[in-house]
Structures are given as C-alpha cells and as structure tokens.
N, C-alpha and C positions, 0 to 999 in steps of 0.2 A: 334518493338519499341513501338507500341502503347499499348502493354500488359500490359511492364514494365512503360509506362508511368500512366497508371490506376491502376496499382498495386503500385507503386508510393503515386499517388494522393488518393488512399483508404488509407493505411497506414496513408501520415500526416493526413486524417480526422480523423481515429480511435486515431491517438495519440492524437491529440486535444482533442477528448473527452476523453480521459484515464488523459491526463495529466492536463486540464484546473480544472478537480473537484477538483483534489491534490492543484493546488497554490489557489483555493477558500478555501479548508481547513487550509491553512495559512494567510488564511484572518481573518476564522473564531476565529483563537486561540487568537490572540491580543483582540477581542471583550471580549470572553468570560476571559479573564486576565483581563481585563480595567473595565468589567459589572457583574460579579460574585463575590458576596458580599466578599468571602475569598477563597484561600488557598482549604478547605474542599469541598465549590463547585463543586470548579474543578476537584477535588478529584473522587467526585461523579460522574460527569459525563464522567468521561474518564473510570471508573470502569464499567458503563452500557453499553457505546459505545464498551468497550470490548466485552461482553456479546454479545452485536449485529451482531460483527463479527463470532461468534463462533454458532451460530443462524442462520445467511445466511447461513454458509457451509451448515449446517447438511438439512436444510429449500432447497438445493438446491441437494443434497446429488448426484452427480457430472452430473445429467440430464442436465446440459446447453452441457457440451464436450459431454457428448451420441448423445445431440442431432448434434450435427454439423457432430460427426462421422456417424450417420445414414442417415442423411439429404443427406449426399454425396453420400453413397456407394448403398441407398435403392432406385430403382424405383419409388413407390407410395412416394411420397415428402410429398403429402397430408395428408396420414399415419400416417409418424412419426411427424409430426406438430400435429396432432388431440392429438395419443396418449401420447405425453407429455405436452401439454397440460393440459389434461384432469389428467396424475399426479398428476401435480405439483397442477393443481388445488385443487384434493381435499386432497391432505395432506395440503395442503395451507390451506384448511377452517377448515379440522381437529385441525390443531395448533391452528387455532384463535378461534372455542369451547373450546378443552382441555385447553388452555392458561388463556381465560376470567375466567374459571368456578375454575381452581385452583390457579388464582393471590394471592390469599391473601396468600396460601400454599407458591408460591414462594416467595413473600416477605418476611414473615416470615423466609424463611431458609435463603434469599438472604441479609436481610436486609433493603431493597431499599423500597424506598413509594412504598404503592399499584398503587397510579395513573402513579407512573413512569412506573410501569411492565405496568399497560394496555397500554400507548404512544408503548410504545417497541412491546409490541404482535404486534397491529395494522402497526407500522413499517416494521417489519419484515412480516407478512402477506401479504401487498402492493406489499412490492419489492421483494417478492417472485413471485406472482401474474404477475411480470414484466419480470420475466427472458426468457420465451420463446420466446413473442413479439421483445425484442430486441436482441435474439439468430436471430430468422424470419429474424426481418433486416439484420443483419449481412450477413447469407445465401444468402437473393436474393439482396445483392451488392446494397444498401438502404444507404450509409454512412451518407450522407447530414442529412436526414432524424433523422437518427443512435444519429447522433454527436447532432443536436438541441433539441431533447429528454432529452439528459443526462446530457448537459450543461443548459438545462433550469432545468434540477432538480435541481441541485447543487444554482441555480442564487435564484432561489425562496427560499429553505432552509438558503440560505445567504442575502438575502434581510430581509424576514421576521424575522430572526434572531437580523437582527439591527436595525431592527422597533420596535420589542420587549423590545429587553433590552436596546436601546440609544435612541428611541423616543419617545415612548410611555409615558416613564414615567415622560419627559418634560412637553408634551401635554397636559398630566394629570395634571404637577404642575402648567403649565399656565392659562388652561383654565378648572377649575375641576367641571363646570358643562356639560360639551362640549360630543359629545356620546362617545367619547375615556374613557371616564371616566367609561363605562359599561362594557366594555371589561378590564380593566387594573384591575392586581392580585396586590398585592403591597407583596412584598419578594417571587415573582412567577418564579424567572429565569429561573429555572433549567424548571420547565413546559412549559413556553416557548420556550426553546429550540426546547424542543421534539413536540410541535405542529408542528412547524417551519419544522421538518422535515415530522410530517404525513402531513403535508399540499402539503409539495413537493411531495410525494409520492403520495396522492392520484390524485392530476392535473395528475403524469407521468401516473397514473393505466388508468384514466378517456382518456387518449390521447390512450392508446395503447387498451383501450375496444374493439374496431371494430376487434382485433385479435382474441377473443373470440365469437363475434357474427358471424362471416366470416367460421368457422370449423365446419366441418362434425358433428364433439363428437362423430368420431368413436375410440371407443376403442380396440385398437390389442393387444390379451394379450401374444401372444407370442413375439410378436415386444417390449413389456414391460418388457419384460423377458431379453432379450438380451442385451435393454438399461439399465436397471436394473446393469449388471453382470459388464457390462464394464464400468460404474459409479462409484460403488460401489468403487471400488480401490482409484477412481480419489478424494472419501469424504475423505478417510485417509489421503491422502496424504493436500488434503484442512488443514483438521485437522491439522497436523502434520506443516504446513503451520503458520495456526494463532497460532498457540503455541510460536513459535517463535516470530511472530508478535508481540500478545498482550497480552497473557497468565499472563505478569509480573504483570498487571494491579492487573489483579484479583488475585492471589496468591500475593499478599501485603498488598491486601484486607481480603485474608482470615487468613493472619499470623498476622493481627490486628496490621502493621503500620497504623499510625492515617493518614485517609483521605488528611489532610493538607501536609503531604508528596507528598501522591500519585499526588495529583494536583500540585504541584511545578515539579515532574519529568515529566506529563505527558508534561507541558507547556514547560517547556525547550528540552526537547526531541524532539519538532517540531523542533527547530532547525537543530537538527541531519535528519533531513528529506529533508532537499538541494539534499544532494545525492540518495534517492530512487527517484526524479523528472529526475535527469540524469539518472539514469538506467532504468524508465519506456521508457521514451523517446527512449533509443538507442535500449532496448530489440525491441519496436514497431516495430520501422526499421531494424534493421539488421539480427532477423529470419528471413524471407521470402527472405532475402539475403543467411542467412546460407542453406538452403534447397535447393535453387536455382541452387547455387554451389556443391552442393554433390557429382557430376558424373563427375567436370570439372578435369580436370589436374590441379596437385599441391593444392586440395584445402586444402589440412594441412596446408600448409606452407601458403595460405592466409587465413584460420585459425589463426594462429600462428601470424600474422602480426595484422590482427585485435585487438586480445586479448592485443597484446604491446600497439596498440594504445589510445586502450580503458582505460587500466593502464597508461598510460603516460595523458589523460585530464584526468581521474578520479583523479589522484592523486593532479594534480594542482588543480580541483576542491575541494577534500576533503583540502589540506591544505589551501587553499583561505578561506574556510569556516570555520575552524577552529583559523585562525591567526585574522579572523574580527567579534569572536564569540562573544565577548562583546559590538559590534557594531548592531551585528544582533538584541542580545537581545532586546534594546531600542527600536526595530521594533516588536518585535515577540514575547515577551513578556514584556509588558512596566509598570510591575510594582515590585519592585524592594524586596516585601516581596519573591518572586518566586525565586531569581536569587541564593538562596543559593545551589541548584540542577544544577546550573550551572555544573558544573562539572564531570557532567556523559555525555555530548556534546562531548569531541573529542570521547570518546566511541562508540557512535551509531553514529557517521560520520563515524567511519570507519568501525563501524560492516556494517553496510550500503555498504561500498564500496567494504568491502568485499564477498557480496552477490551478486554487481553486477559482481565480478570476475568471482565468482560460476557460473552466469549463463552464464555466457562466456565461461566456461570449460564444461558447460554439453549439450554443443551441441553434445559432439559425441554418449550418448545414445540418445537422439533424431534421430541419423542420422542412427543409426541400431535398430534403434524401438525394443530400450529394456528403453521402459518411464517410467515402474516398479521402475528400478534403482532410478529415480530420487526420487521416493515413498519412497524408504527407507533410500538414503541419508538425505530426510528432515525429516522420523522419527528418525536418530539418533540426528540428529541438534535437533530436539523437544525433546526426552529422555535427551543431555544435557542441553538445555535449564529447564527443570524438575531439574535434579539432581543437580545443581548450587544455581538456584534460591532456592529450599528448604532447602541447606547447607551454603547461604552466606547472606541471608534475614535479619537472628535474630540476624546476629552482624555487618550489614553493610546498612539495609534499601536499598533505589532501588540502590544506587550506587551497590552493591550487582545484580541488575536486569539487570545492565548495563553490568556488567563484564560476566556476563550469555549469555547476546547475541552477544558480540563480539565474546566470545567463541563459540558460535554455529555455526555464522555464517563464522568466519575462520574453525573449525575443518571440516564445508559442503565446504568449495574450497579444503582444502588438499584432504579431501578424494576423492573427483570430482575429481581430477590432477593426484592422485597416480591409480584409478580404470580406468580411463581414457585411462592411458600411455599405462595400460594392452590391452585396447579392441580396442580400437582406437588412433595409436599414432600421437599426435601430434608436432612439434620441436618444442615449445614455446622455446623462448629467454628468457630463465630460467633466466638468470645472471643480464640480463638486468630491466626485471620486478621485479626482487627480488631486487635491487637495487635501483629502484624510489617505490618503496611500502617501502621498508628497509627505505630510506631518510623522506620518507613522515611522517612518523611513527617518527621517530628523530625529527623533524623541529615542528612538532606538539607538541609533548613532551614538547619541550626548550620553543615553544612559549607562552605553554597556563599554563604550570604546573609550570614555575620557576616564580616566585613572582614578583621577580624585572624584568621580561622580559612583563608577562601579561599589562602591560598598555604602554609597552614601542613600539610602532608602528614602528617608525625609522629602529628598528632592526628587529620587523616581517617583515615589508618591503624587507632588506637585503635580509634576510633567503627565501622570496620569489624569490629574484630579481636569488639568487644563486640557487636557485631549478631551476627555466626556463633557466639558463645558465648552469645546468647540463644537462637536457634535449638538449638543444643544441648542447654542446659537443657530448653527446653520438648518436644523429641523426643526426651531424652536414652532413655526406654524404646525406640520404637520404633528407634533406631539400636541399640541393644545387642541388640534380639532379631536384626536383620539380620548385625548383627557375627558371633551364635553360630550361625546357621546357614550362615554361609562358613566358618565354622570347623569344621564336622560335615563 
C-alpha cells in the first residue's frame, strides 16, 4: 500500500508542476491582449514562441527519455548523468556561439528583430542547459524539489511580465524622475517579454548549477552512442509532435497572412486549451495506472471502461467550454479587436479532445513496446497537418489552421483504434462513445454556430441540462450500483 501511495503522492506533484505552468500561461495571454499595443504584436510573438518550441525538441534531440531509459537499466548511474551532461552541454554552447555569430543571418531570412533572435538563443540555450538537472530530479524521486523549480520558473516569467508591461509604465508616468525611469523602453513590450522569460530561466539555470559542479565530466563515448541511437527516434517523433502543435503559427507567417491575423488566432486559441489542461492532468495519473494493470485479469475491458469514462467528462467538458465560449473570452481575451477569430474555438476544443482520445487508445503500443508505432501515427498526424495547412491557408487564413488540426488530430485516434483492434484488442463501447462524442459534436454546432442560439444562454443551458440527462440515461445502471454501495 505504501508503494502505491508514494507513487500516488509523486504523480499529483509531477502533475502540479506539469499543469500549474499551463493555467499561468492562461494568465499570461489576457496580459499580453490587454498590454500589446495591437493585433500584430501578438502576432509576433506567438510566431517566435513557435520557433521556441521547435528549438527545444531538436536543442533536446530526445537525450531527456535516453536518459531516464539508461539511468534505470545502466549500473554506473554516475555514467550516464556525466555523459549526458556533458551533451547536452556542449551542443548547448554550440548553439549559443553558432546562434549569436549568425543572428543577424536569421533575422534576415526569419524576419524577426535581431534582438528578438538573441532573447530566444539565450532562452533556448538556459533551458537546454536545464533538462538533465531536472531529468536527475525526476530519477532520484526529488518531486517537492522537481515541482518548486518549475513552478517558480513559470511564477518569475509571470510576475515579471506584468511589472513590465502593467507597471512599469505607471511608475514611469508617476514618478518619471524615479530610477524606474532608467530601466523602462517606452514601445519595448515584445522585449520585455522575452527578458521576462531569460530572467526566469536564468534564476532556474543558477538553482540547478551545483548539478554541473557535482559530475565526474566523464565522458562515455560508447554510452553516447547508445543514448544517441535510442534518442534520435524519440527527436522525430518530438518533431512530428510540434507540428501539429504549433507549426500553423509559422506556416501563416511564411504564407504572409498579416501578423494581425496570426495574433487574434493565437489569442482565442487559448481558449480552445481548457481541454489540453484535462488531458495533461488525467494522462499524469492514469499511465502509471495503465502499466500497472497490464498482467491483471480483464485489463481490456478496464481499459475499455476507462477510455468511456474519460469520453463521457471530456465531453461534458469540451461542450461546457464551448456553450460559455463567449463568456470565456471577456476572461481570456478581453479585448474585443481579437474576438473576430473567435470562431476557430469549438475547433481546437475538440481537436484537443480528440488527442486526449488518442492517447487513451495508444496505450496498447505502449503495452507491447512497439513506441515506434506511436512515432509514425504522429508523423502522419504531422504530414496532414502539412498538407491541409498549405492547401486551405490561401483561401481561408487560420480558420484554415484550425480545420488542419482537428483533422489531424481525429485522423491520429481512428488510426490508433483501427491499428489497435489489430495488435491488441480492446472491447471499447464503440456505440456508446460514438454517441456522446456524435452528441457532443451536435450541441456544440447548434450552440456556438446558429446565430440566434449564440447569445441565447437559456437554451445552451437546456442543451447542457439534456446532455448530462443523456449520460444518465445511458449509465443510469452503473451509477445506481455505485449509489448502493455508498449507501452500505
């Protein structure tokens, strides 16, 4: 019992820190709506923040999983903390020479200010720098530790952020002999920002330094070699990952819609991110469940239970979030030039909810360690994320971006379901999940796309009230048997 109960009590820490930085990024996005002079802004920086992502993978190029798979299987422990390390280090410094010396190169082809690219190298350099240290933690069972690390990055990046752009320039207007006055850019947002973030990044580097002074620096080049081989896979599949992600950003940027687009999708899009907070959350918890289970009797069929349950809240979730999607906005985006992007929202709520399906159905290559598979299902998700986005851009802008990723992200659950049945079957209650995803998908439609229903609350109401009275009906058994054993 006490296994499960620290295995337990790691989990919600690890989720905590996985998912507290997510709802501080939802903090972040009404700031930067409310303090970013326009439109184009924001444009700007969701296009770089792209870029960032697409820079950790390759900056990480899949040495965090090598390391945890060596970490466990190798004797000298010592080892493979030295030798990846010692990596990651120096392509780490590599990047920040070759980076600094050909900025102006990228710029030039990227577009983006010079001084944006150097904030970003430096960025990416940091929390490069960062990933073994808190790989370390993770390994020697450090959670507490783990969690106030990562939660104070995010706290600093979001503090300093709204000193920047909401105090600062008070301070300045109050008192403008005052030493705020020495520090403050006047039309510096977007720079601020990205201090904002090297600032948090370098505190996390400067906390986790003693992982660096603490190591042998011995280097094992055949141990490098092995990490290397088993990596390497896990970078494509990264890739193939943020493609779907955030790939629309940039590819809207290079098909030269005007910025002021891009920042109105990027902004209302948070919205559509309620439900990646449900799916980080449940993934946290319930692998170390799926795995645990693997050998027991019947575990398909508690498989197969879980996955309905998980569709049955997602779904109430996904349409709660969609019926109060004009509600949300005045929270989460609260200025009203943005909200014409509205409209790509139930889209990515439910490309979203369809990705947590997916990972719900791709436990069973996890469960016969063929993890490959999951490599190529998210290259095909990414190939059509590609092939959409570059045929539906030039006569539809991101709505266009939007309809690319629900497609990808539903065509990665069929084919997870169909490859699935083959290798490992499992009985989902097809009928039943195809029928609250089917409803879900209805109710959403009527609520947010029929004109005279969008402001009419009353009747989203209803249409909720009859969704959880569908679910009822259809579970009414298993709720009553749970009813009479609270009641024993």
């Amino acid at each position: 019992m006490s296994l499960y109960k620290n295995l337990f009590k790691q989990t919600l820490i690890y989720g905590l820190a996985t998912v507290i930085p997510r709802l501080i990024s939802f903090v972040l996005n009404p700031i930067y709506v409310l303090y970013l002079p326009d439109k184009s802004n924001m444009g700007e920086v969701s296009v770089i923040f792209a870029y960032l992502v697409f820079f950790n993978v390759a900056l990480s190029y899949g040495m965090e999983t090598s390391f945890f798979r060596f970490y466990n299987s190798e004797d000298n422990k010592k080892n493979v903390v030295s030798t990846s390390t010692i990596s990651l280090f120096w392509s780490s410094l590599g990047f920040l020479v070759l980076g600094l010396l050909f900025r102006n190169n990228i710029a030039n082809w990227s577009g983006i200010k010079v001084e944006y690219i150097t904030y970003t190298i430096w960025i990416l350099t940091l929390d490069a720098l960062a990933i073994i240290p808190f790989s370390k933690l993770r390994a020697e069972r450090k959670p507490i530790k783990y969690a106030v690390i990562k939660i104070g990055n995010v706290s600093i990046s979001l503090l300093l952020t709204l000193f920047f752009l909401a105090i600062l320039p008070k301070l300045v207007a109050n008192n403008p002999d005052s030493i705020f006055s020495m520090i403050y850019v006047r039309d510096y947002q977007i720079g601020y920002i990205f201090i904002s973030f090297i600032a948090a990044s370098l505190v996390t580097f400067l906390v986790l330094i003693p992982n660096y002074t603490s190591i042998s620096w011995n280097f094992d080049k055949a141990l490098w070699k092995k990490m290397m081989t088993y990596g390497l896979p896990i970078l494509f599949a990264g890739i193939a990952f943020a493609i779907n992600e955030h790939f629309d950003k940039i590819l809207l940027d290079w098909m030269h819609i005007p910025l002021s687009e891009i920042g109105a999708y990027a902004a209302c899009y948070k919205i559509g991110m309620f439900m990646v907070l449900f799916r980080t959350a449940y993934t946290l918890g319930i692998e170390p469940f799926f795995f645990s289970h693997a050998s027991t009797e019947n575990a398909q069929q508690t498989y197969a239970t879980i996955t309905k349950y998980f569709v049955i809240f997602g779904s109430f979730i996904c349409l709660f979030v969609i019926v109060f999607a004009d509600l949300w906005k005045q929270v989460l985006v609260p200025n009203d030039a943005y909200w014409d992007a509205m409209k790509v929202v139930p889209l990515i709520v439910l490309a979203n909810f369809f990705l947590g399906i997916y990972t719900n159905l791709s436990v069973w290559y996890k469960l016969i360690d063929k993890t490959r598979i999951g490599a190529y299902i998210s290259l095909i998700g990414a190939a059509i994320t590609l092939i959409l986005n570059w045929l539906l851009i030039p006569t539809m802008s991101y709505y266009g971006s939007a309809i690319a990723t629900i497609a990808a992200y539903g065509s990665m659950m069929i084919i997870s379901y169909k490859w699935g049945q083959y290798h490992y079957p499992i009985p989902y209650d097809f009928n039943k999940i195809f029928s609250y995803l089917g409803l879900t998908i209805l109710f959403s439609a009527i609520s947010f796309y029929i004109p005279y229903l969008r402001e009419n609350y009353p009747v989203k109401i209803v249409l909720l009230a009859l969704f959880l009275y569908f679910i009822y009906f259809s579970e009414k058994e298993t709720l009553l048997r749970i009813i009479k054993r609270k009641a024993k």
